[in-house]
C-alpha positions in Angstrom: 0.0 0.0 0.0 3.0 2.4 0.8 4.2 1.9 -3.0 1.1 2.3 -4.1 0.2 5.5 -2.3 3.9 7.0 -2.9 3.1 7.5 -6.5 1.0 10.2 -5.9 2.3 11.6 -2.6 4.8 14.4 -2.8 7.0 13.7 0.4 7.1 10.6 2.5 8.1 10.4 6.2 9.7 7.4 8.0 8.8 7.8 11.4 11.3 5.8 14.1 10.3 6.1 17.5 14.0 7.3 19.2 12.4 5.4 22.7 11.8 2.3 21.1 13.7 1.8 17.3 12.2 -0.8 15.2 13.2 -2.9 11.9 11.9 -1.6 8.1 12.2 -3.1 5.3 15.9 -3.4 3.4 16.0 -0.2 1.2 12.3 0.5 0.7 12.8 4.2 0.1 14.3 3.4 -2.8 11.4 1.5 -4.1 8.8 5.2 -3.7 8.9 7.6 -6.0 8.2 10.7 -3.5 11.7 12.2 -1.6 11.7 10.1 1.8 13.3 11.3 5.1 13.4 9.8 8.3 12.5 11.5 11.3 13.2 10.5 15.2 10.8 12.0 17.8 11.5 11.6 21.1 15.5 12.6 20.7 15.2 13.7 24.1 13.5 10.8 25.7 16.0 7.9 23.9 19.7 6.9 25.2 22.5 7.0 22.5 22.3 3.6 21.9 18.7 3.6 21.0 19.1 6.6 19.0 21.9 5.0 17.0 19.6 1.8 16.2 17.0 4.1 14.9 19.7 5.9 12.6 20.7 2.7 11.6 17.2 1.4 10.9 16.6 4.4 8.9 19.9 4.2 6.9 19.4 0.2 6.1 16.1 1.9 5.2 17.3 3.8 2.4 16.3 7.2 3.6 19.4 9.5 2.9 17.9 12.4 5.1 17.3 12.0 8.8 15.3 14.2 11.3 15.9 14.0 15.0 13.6 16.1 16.7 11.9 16.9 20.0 8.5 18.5 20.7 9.2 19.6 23.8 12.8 21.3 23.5 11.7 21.9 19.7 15.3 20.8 18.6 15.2 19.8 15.1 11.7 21.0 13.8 13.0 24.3 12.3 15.7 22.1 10.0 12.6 19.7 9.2 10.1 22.2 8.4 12.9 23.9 6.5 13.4 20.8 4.5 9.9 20.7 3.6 9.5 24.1 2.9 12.2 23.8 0.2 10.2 20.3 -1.3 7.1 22.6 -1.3 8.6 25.4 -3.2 10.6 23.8 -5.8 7.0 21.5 -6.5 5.1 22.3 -9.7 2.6 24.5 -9.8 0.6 23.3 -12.3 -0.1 19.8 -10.2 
């Protein structure tokens, strides 16, 4: 269903909880056609060996681009929301 949705998306997210990192698939971002990133919530919640399994989940992953962020101490969100910005602004117009 990811595939299939990806065609028409213009940005996917991998989302890795930093608290608790978890397995995805061997290079499945490079199976979409939308720019993936991965992003790490929780950055400040996580030890540094649990943040470095989700950065390696996320590599093995394919995503080339990873977000660590933290809603409470809002570390990270300005680079992400940058990121996207810049995806928004050098999308078509005419789609």
């Amino acid at each position: 269903a990811l595939i299939l949705n990806s065609v028409r998306a213009r940005l996917v997210l991998f989302l890795m909880d930093g608290s608790r990192p978890a397995h995805l698939p061997a290079r499945l971002a490079l199976s979409l056609k939308a720019p993936v990133a991965g992003v790490i919530p929780k950055v400040d919640l996580t030890t540094p060996e649990k943040l470095n399994k989700a950065r390696q989940a996320l590599k093995n992953a394919g995503t080339k681009k990873i977000f660590e962020i933290s809603s409470i101490t809002g570390e990270g969100l300005d680079e992400l929301n940058n990121w996207i910005a810049g995806l928004s602004a050098s999308a078509d117009p005419t789609e």
